[in-house]
C-alpha positions in Angstrom: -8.2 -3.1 -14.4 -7.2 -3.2 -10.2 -7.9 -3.6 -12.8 -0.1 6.6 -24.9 -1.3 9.4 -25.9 -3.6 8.9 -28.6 -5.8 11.4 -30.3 -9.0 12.3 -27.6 -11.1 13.5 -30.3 -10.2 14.3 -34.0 -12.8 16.3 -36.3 -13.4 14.4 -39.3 -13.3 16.3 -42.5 -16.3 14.7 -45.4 -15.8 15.3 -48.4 -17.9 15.4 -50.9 -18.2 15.7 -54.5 -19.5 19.0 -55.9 -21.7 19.0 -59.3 -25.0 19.8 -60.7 -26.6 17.4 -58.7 -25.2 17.3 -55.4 -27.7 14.9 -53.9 -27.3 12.5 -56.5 -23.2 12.4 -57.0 -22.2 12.8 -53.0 -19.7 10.7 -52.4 -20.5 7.8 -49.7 -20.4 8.0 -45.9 -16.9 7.0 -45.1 -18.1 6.6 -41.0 -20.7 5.3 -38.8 -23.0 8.0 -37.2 -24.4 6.7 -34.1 -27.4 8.5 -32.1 -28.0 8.0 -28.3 -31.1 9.3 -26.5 -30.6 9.8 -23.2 -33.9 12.2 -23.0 -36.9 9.9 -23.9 -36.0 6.9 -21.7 -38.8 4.2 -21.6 -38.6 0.9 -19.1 -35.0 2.4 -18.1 -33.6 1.6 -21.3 -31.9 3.9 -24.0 -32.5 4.2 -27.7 -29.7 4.1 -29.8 -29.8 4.5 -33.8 -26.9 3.3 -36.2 -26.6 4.7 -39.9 -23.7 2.8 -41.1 -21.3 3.8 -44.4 -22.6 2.9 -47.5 -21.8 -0.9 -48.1 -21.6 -2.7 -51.7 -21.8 -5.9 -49.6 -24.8 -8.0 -49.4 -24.4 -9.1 -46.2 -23.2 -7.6 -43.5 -22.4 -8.6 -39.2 -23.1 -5.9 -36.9 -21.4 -6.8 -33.7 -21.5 -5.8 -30.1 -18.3 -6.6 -27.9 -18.1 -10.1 -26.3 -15.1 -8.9 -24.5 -13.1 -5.6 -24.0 -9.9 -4.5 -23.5 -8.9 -4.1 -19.6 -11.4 -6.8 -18.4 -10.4 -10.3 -19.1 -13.4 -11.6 -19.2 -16.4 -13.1 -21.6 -19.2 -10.7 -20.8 -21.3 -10.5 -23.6 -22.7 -6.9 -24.2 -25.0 -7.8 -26.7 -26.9 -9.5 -24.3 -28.2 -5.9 -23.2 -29.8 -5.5 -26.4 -33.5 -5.6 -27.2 -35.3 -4.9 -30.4 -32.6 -4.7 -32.8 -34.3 -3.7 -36.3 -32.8 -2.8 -40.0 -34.1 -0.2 -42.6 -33.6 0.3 -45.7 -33.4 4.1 -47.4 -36.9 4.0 -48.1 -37.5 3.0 -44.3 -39.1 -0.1 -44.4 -37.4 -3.0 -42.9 -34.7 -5.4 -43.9 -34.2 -9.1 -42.9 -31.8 -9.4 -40.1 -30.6 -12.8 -38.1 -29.6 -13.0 -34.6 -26.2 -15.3 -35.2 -25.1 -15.1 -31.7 -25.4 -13.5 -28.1 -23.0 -10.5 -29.5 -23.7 -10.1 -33.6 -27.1 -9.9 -35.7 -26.5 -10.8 -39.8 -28.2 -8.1 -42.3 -28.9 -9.2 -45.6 -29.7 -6.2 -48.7 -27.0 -4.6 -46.9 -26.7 -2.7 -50.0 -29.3 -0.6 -49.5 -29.0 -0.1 -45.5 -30.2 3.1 -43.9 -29.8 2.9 -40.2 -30.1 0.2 -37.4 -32.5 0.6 -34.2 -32.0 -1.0 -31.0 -32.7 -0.7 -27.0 -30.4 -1.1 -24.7 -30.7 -2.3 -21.0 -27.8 -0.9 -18.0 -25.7 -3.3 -16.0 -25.9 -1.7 -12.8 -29.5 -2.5 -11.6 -29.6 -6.2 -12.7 -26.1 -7.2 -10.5 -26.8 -9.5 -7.7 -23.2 -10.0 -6.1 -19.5 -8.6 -5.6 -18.2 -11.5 -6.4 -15.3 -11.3 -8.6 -15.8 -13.1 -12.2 -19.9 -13.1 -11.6 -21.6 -10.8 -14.3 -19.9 -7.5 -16.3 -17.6 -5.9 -13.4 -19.3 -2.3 -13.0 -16.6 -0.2 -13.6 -17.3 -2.4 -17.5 -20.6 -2.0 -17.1 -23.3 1.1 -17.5 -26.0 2.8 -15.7 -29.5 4.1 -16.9 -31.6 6.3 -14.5 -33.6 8.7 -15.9 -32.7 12.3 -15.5 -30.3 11.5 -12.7 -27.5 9.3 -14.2 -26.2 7.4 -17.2 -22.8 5.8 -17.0 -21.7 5.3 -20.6 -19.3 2.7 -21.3 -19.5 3.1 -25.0 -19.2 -0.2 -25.7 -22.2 -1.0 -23.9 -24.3 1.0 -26.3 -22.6 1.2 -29.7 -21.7 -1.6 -31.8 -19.6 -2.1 -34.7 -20.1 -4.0 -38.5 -17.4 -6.9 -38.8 -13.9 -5.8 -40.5 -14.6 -2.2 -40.0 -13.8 -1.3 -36.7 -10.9 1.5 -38.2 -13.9 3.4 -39.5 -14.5 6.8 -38.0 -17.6 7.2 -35.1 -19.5 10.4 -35.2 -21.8 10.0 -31.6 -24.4 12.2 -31.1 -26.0 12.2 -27.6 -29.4 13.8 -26.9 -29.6 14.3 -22.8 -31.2 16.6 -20.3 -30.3 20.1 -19.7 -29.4 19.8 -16.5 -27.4 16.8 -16.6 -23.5 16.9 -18.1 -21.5 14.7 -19.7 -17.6 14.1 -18.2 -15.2 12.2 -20.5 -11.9 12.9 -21.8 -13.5 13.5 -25.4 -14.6 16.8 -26.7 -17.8 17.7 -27.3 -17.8 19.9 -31.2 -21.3 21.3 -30.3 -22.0 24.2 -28.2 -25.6 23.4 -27.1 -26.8 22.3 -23.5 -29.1 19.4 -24.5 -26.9 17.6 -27.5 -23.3 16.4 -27.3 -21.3 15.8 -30.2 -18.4 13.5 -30.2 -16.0 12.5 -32.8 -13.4 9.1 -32.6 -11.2 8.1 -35.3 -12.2 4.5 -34.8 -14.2 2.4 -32.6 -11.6 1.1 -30.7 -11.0 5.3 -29.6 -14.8 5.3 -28.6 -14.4 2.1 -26.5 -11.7 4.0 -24.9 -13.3 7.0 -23.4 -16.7 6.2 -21.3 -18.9 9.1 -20.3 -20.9 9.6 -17.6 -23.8 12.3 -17.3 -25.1 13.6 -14.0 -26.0 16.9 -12.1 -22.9 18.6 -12.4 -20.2 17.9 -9.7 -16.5 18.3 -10.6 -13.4 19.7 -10.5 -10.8 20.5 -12.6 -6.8 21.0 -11.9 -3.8 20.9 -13.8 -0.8 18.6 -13.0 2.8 19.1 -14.7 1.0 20.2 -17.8 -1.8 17.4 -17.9 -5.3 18.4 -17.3 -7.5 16.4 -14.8 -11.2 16.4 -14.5 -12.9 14.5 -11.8 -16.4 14.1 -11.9 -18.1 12.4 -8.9 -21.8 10.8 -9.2 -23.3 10.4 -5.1 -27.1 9.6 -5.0 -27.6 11.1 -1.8 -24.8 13.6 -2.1 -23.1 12.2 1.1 -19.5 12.5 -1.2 -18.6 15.3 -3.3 -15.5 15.9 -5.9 -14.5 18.9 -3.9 -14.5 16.8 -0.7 -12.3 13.8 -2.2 -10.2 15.9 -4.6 -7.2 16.5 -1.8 -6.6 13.3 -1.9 -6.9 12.1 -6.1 -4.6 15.6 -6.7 -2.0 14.8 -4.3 -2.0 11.3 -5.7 -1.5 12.1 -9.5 1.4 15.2 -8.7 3.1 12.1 -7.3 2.6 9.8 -9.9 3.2 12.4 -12.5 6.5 13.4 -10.6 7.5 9.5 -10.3 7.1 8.7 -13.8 8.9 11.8 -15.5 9.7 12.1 -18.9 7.8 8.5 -19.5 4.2 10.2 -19.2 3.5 13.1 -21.7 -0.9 13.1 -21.2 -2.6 16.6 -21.6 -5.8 15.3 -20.4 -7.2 12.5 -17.6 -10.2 12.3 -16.6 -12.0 10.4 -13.3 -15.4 9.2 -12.9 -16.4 8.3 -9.9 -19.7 6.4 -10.0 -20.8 6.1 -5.8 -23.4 3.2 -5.9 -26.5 2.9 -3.1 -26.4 -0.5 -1.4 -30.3 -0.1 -0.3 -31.6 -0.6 -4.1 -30.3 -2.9 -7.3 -26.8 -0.7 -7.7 -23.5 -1.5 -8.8 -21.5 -4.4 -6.8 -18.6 -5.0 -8.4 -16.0 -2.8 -6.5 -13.0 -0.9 -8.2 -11.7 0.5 -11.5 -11.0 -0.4 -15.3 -8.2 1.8 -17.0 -8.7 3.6 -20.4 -5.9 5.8 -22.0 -6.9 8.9 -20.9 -9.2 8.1 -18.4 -10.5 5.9 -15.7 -14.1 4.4 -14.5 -14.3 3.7 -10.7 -16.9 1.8 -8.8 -17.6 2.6 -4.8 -20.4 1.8 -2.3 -21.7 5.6 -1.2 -21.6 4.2 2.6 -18.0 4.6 2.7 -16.9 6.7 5.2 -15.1 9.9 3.1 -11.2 9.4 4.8 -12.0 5.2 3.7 -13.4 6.5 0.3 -10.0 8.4 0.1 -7.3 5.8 0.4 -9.8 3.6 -2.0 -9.1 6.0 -4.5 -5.7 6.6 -4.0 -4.6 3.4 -4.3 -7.2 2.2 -6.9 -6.8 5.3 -9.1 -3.2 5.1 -8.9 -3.1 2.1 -10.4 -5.1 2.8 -13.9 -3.2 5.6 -14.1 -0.1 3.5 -13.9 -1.8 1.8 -16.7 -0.7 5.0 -19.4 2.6 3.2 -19.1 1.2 -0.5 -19.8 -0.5 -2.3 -21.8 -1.3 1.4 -23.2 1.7 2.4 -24.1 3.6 -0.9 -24.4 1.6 -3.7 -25.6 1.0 -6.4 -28.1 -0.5 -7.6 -31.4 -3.3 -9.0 -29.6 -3.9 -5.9 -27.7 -3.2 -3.7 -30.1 -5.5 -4.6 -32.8 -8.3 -6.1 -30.5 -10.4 -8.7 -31.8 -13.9 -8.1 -29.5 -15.6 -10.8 -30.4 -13.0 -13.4 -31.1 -10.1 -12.3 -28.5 -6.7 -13.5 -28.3 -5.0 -12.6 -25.5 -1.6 -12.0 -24.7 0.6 -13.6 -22.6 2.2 -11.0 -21.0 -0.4 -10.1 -18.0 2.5 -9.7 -15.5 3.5 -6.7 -17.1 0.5 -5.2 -18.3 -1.4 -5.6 -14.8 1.9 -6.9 -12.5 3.8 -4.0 -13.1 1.5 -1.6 -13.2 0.6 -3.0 -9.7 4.1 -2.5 -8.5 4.2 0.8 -9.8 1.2 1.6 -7.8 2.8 1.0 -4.6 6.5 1.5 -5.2 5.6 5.4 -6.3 3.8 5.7 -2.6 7.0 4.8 -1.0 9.5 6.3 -3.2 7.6 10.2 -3.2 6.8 9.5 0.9 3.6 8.5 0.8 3.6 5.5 3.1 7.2 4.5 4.9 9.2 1.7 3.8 8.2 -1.0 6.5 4.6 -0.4 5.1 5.9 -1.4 1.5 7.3 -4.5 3.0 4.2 -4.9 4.7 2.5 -4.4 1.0 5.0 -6.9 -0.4 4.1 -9.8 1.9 0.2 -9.7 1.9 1.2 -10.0 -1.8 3.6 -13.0 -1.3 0.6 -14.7 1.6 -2.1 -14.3 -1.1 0.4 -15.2 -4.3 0.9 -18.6 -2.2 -2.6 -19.1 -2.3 -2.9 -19.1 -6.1 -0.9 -22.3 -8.2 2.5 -21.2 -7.7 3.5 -23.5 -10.5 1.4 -22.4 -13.2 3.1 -20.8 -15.9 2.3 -16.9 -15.6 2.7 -16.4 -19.4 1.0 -19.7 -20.2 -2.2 -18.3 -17.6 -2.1 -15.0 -19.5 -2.4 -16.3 -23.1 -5.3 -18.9 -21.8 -7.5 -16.1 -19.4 -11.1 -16.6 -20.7 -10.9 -20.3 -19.9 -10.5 -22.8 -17.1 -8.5 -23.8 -15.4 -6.2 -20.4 -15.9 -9.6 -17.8 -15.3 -9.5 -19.1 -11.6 -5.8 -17.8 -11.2 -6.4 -14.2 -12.8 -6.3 -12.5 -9.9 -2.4 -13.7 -9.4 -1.7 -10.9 -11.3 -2.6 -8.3 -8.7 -0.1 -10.4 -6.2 2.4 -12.9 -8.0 2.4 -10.6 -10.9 3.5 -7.0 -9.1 6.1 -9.6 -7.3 7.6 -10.6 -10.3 8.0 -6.7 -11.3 9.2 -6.5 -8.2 12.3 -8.6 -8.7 13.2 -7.3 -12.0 13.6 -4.2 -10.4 16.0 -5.4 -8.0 17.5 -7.2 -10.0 18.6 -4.0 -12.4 19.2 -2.1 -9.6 21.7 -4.9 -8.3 23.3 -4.7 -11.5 23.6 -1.3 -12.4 24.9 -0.8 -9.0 21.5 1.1 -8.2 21.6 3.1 -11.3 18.5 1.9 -12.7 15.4 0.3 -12.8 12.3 -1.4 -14.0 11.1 2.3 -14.6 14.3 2.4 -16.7 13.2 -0.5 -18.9 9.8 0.5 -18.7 11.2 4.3 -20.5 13.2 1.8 -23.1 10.3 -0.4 -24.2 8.4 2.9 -24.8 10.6 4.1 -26.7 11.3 1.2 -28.4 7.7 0.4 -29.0 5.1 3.4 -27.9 1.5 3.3 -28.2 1.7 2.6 -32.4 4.0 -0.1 -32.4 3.2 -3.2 -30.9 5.2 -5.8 -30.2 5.1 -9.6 -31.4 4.1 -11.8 -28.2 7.6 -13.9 -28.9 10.2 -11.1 -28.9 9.3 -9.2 -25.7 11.7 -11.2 -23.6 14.4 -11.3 -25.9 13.8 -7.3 -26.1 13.4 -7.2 -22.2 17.1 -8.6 -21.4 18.6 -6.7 -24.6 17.7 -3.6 -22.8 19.0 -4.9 -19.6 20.9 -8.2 -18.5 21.3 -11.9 -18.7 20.2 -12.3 -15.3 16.5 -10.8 -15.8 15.9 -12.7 -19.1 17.0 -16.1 -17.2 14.6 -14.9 -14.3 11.6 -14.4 -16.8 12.8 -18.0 -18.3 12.6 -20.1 -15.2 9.7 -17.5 -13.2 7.7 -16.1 -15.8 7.4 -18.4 -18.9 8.6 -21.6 -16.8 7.0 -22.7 -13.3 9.4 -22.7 -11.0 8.5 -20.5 -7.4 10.3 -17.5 -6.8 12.2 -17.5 -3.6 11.5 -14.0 -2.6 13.9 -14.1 0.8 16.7 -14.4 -1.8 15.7 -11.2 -4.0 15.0 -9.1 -0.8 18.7 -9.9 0.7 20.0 -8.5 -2.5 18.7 -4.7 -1.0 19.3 -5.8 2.7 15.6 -6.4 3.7 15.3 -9.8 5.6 12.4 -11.5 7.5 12.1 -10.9 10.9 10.1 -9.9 13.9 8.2 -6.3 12.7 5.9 -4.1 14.8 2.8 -2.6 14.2 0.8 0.3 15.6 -2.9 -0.9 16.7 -6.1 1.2 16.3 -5.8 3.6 19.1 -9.3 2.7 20.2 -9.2 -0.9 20.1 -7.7 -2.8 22.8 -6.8 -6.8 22.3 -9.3 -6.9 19.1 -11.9 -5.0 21.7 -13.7 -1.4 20.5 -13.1 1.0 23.5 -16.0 3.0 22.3 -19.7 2.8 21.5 -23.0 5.0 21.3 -24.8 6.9 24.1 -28.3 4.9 24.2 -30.3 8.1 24.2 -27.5 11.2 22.6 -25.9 8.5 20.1 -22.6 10.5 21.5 -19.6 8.7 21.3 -18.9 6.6 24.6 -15.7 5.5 25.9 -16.6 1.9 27.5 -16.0 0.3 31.1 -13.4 -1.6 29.6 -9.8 -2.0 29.5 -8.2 1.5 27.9 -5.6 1.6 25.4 -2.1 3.4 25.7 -3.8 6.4 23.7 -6.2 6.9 25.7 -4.6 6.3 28.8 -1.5 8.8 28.1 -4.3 11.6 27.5 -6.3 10.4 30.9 -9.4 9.8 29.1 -11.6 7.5 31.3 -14.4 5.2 31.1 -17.5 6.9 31.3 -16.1 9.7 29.3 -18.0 10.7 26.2 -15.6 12.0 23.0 -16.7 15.3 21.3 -13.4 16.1 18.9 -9.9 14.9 17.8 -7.4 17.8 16.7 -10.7 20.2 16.0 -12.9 17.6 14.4 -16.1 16.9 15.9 -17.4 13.0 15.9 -21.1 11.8 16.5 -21.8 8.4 16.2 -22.8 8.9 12.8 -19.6 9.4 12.0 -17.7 7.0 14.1 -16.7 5.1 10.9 -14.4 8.2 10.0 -13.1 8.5 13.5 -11.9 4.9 13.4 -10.0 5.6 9.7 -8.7 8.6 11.0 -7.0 7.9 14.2 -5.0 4.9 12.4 -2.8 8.0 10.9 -2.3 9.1 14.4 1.6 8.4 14.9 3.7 8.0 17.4 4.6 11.1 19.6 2.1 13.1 17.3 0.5 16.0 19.0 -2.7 15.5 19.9 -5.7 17.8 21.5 -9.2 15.9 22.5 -12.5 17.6 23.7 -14.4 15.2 25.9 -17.6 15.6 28.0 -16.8 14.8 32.0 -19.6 14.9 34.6 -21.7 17.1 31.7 -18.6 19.6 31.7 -16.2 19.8 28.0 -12.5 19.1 29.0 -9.7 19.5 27.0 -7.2 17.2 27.2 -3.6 17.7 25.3 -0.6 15.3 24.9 1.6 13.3 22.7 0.2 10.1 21.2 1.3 6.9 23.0 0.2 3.6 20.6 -0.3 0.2 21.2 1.6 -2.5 19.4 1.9 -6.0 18.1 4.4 -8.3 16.6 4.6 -10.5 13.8 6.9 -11.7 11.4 7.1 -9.7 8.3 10.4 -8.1 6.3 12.5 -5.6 7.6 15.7 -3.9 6.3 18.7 -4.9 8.4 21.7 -5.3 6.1 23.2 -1.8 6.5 25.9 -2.8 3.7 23.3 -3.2 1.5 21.7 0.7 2.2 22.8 2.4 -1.1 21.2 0.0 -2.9 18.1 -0.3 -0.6 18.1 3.5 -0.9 18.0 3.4 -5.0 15.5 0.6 -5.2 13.1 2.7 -3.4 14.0 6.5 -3.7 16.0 7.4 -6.7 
């Protein structure tokens, strides 16, 4: 969560026993069918019917996740449960006992037939984007009739106790004209009922679903499939309109990561959420193996709504790598209502961080002073957090005080501490390798099957590369001392220093040099001081702007204008339509910015540029 490859679907063959009396000597139900009506929706919530295997117990837990991979939270998903009933084969009902928030008892278990229950959404009961306050949406789920249903599975499906390695056969009832997007495969070929098969609950948990009017697109990357399904109330966003951006984004990744990613199928859903009714609120993205959930306002302005998803997607897909592929006991086999979690959070969200902006600067996506820019908002906010507290320590402890308040160090302390391991390797392989290096070792090593035990990763860590890094995870990692970044940055010639940077070229000292037309809403420039920009093109006050470079602005759209002008470099061509005295003008010229100055990193040491150059573009 900003936040490999296992099997997306697998058909499970039942056998059964053949004889005289078929019906009497079947063998048992060997998985847990499951039934979701997404059709008849009453007091927007959703029907969902269990038939379990047949159990010899007596007594039997049917659970629904307290907590789930990828969110490192307690949210309690039972909670969105109402009605929960037991049958027996002859369909009356059976005893059951709420034991918890998250698990109902069912005694005669024996003789257990199917399990009823309604479920409520997230989305239209969250109150606040604050982080930590209720089930993050991208976790959460949606229920609006005939429109959209965001299934995260593990909002709707539970699982009995000790069986969670049982297969799932789902079975989803929705309207015609609404699809369901998900990485799984659908076995049935009609337009009103999907069918969907999982090897075990923990595979179902792992690919959401989310049905709407169809909007999507589908494109092929260095052999992996990617489907991007986009879900915008009003229609202001489309998946055609933002699928320049996500494509150009993954062909990066794809080409950054190599030989360490072997996917054949990713799938995006983009859930835009309306800020004038109960929506969604909590902002962002949880990772799944082959897939992603993301979580927007709709009001976002579509070059904005871009960049969010390039950064944010870029990051769950960095996730394929870790805690997907490389990961731990604790991960591995995933206790959801008991959790223990592991204590290595700086690689399983810190890396992947750091991969998520190293793979920008090293395929030329952003330029290196906005990397080091990158690095010290990370450092500025990592110096916020307890700088003393024991990262591993934190990790294990998440779901409690006082370490839940410092999760969010591993978005900024945690992608620094990547960030020095890299150097580090680099330093000592004389720039011939890297933290993607050990990253391709540990897969290797480990892979998505194998997990490792907690205790060995750091001993495995500087087997696979040197002394140095397993001191530095001793004494930064697992100990609390502070890292002194200055001294890792030196090692690749980057120091701290005075750095420029360009202003917006319509905002002059922290003033907007435009606003509306009272009557046309046309975009004004205002009787105040002018920047450089729009000086060096002799735009004046009074003027009113009609296009950039061919695309037109209205007020209504001023928002984009404002995001795109900020990728208006330097010397960069530029050709502006204005209105003057009621008569269209065009003006043409090269791009003169304003700048400011601040202290920030900057690479100086020219004898350190080899290495500089490996850390960043090899």
């Amino acid at each position: 969560m900003k936040k490999i490859m296992l099997s997306l679907a697998a058909l499970i063959t039942i056998y059964s026993c053949k004889s005289v009396s078929p019906a009497v000597n079947e063998a048992p139900s060997k998985e847990v069918k499951v039934n979701i009506d997404l059709v008849n929706v009453t007091n927007d919530k959703v029907t969902v019917t269990v038939t379990p295997p047949q159990f010899t117990e007596h007594e039997v837990i049917f659970h629904l996740p307290k907590t789930v991979p990828g969110t490192y939270s307690t949210d309690n998903y039972g909670t969105l449960v109402d009605n929960l009933k037991a049958f027996n084969k002859k369909g009356k009902e059976i005893e059951v006992s709420k034991k918890d928030d998250n698990s109902w008892v069912i005694t005669s278990s024996e003789s257990l037939s199917k399990i009823t229950y309604e479920v409520n959404d997230t989305y239209d009961t969250e109150k606040s984007m604050t982080f930590g306050k209720g089930i993050f949406s991208p976790a959460g789920s949606n229920i609006e009739a005939g429109k959209n249903f965001v299934l995260n599975n593990h909002c709707f499906v539970g699982y009995f106790e000790n069986k969670t390695d049982l297969p799932y056969n789902v079975t989803i009832a929705h309207p015609a004209d609404l699809w369901g997007a998900t990485s799984l495969t659908d076995t049935n070929s009609s337009n009103t009922v999907d069918v969907f098969y999982t090897q075990r609950y923990n595979e179902l948990v792992d690919n959401p679903i989310m049905y709407g009017k169809p909007d999507s697109v589908t494109f092929t990357v260095d052999g992996m499939e990617i489907l991007f399904s986009v879900y915008s109330p009003t229609r202001k966003h489309s998946a055609k309109s933002l699928s320049a951006d996500l494509e150009k984004t993954m062909r990066a990744q794809k080409k950054f990561l190599g030989a360490i990613n072997n996917n054949k199928k990713y799938t995006v859903l983009l859930y835009l959420s309306s800020l004038t009714k109960p929506d969604a609120r909590g902002f962002g993205a949880l990772e799944h193996n082959s897939s992603t959930t993301v979580c927007f306002p709709e009001v976002m302005p579509s070059a904005a709504l871009g960049e969010q998803i390039k950064d944010v997607v870029s990051h769950e897909f960095f996730h394929i790598v870790t805690p997907l592929g490389v990961h731990s006991n604790e991960i591995h086999y995933f206790d959801f209502n008991n959790p223990k979690m592991s204590k290595h959070l700086w690689m399983y969200e810190g890396v992947t961080e750091y991969f998520a902006n190293l793979f920008q600067v090293n395929q030329g996506l952003i330029n290196e002073d906005e990397f080091y820019n990158r690095m010290v908002e990370k450092i500025k906010h990592a110096k916020m957090m307890n700088d003393t507290m024991s990262f591993t320590t934190m990790s294990a402890n998440v779901l409690v005080e006082p370490y839940k308040d410092q999760y969010l160090n591993v978005y900024e302390k945690g992608a620094l501490i990547g960030m020095c391991i890299d150097i580090i390797i680099r330093e000592k392989s004389n720039g011939e390798r890297g933290i993607l290096d050990l990253m391709q070792k540990l897969t290797h090593e480990y892979g998505p099957t194998k997990p490792f035990n907690d205790d060995e990763l750091f001993a495995k860590i500087t087997e696979f590369t040197y002394p140095e890094v397993g001191d530095f995870l001793k004494n930064h990692v697992e100990g609390t001392t502070p890292i002194n970044y200055e001294h890792y940055f030196a090692k690749v010639g980057v120091v701290n220093g005075t750095t420029k940077k360009a202003t917006n070229p319509f905002i002059k000292n922290s003033t907007s040099c435009i606003t509306a037309e009272p009557n046309t809403k046309e975009i004004l420039i205002r009787d105040t001081e002018l920047t450089n920009f729009l000086n060096a093109l002799t735009i004046k006050q009074g003027d009113i702007l009609v296009s950039i470079n061919g695309k037109k602005y209205t007020f209504e759209t001023i928002s984009d204008l404002m995001t795109d002008v900020e990728k208006i470099k330097e010397g960069d061509a530029v050709n502006v339509i204005i209105k003057r005295n009621g008569k269209e003008l065009e003006l043409k010229g090269k791009a003169k910015l304003d700048y400011t100055e601040s202290k920030g990193y900057k690479f100086l040491d020219t004898s350190k540029e080899m290495l500089k150059n490996a850390w960043l573009k090899k």
